[in-house]
Residue, then its C-alpha position, 0 to 999 in steps of 0.5 A: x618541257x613543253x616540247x617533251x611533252x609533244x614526244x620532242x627532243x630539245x636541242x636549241x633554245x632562243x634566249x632574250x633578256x630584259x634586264x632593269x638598270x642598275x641590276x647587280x652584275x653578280x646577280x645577272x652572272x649568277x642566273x646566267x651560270x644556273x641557266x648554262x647548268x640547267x641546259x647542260x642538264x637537259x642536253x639543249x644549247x643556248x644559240x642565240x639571244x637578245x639583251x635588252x637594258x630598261x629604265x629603273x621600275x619598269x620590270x622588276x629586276x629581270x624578265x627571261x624569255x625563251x623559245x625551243x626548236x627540237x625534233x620528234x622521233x619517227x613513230x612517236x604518236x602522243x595526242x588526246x585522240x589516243x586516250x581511251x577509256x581503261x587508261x591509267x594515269x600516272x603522276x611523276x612525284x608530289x603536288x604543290x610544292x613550287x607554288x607553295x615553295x614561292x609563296x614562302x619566299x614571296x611572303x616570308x612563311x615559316x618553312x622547312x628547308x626541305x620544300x623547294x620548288x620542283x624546277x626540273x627539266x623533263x625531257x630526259x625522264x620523259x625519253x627513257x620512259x618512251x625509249x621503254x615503252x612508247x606505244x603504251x604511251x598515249x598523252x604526256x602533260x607537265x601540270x603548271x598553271x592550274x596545277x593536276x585539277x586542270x590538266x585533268x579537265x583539259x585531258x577530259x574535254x579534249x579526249x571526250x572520256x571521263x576521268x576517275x580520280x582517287x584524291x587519296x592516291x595522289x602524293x601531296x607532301x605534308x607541309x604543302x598540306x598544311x599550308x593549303x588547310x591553312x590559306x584554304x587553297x586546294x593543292x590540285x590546282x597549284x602550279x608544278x614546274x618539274x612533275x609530268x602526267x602520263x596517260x598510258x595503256x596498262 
């Protein structure tokens, strides 16, 4: 996600694991399958990797990280020097819903099943959207830590213009807004792994 939202085609990913003694082999095959799946999903290969075993409590389970190598197309220009007052900025789907899907699992909170997280690759989306209208589109950023509030302040400082925000327009599902109220966190500045913002001329 981080390539396509510099105007990049994925195509390789690096993949190291640290792995804790004793983690359970159906567990380990289990996340490697979604892995494959997911990189199937997104049209990138899995090329290379490191496997690393540790003592039992020096990492909780499993830590993965992963790098990417991809390509930009000749004419894709996507940066804060071509955001201009009179933009619009859209928003690809509700807010919130992984931050607060994990904090159900990690604290045992009543939930629908319906919440999940919002997990996705981007890459394919964001292609079909530059494909069609590429000029128009000036700066693409995936809201994750810190949730839409920050990247908006980031698109501001880094641009050098003002940003209007109408809250009401922003789509936050239901349940997410509950939760927010309740453990009084604002859903603007909750992670989302598989939502995007695109900054584009109307």
């Amino acid at each position: 996600n981080d390539l396509a939202m510099n105007g990049a085609i994925p195509q390789y990913l690096s993949c190291g694991l640290i792995l804790e003694e004793g983690l359970a082999f159906d567990e380990l095959d289990e996340i490697l399958h979604t892995m494959s799946d997911m990189a199937k999903a997104a049209n990138v290969q899995i090329v290379t990797g490191d496997t690393k075993v540790v003592k039992k409590g020096e990492v909780d389970k499993i830590y993965i990280n992963t790098a990417g190598i991809g390509m930009i197309p000749t004419g894709i220009d996507i940066g804060p020097h071509r955001v201009k007052p009179g933009m619009d900025i859209i928003l690809s789907g509700a807010i919130g819903d992984h931050s607060i899907a994990v904090m159900g699992q990690r604290f045992g909170l009543d939930l629908s099943d319906t919440l999940k997280t919002d997990c996705a690759p981007l890459n394919n989306m964001v292609h079909a959207v530059l494909d069609k209208v590429g000029p128009q589109v000036a700066l693409l950023r995936d809201p994750t830590r810190g949730g839409l509030g920050t990247v908006l302040k980031e698109i501001a400082d880094q641009s050098q213009v003002g940003i209007k925000v109408e809250e009401t327009t922003i789509p936050i599902h239901a349940e997410v807004q509950s939760v927010c109220d309740i453990l009084g966190y604002d859903p603007l500045y909750l992670a989302n792994e598989g939502k995007v913002v695109l900054v584009v001329d109307p």
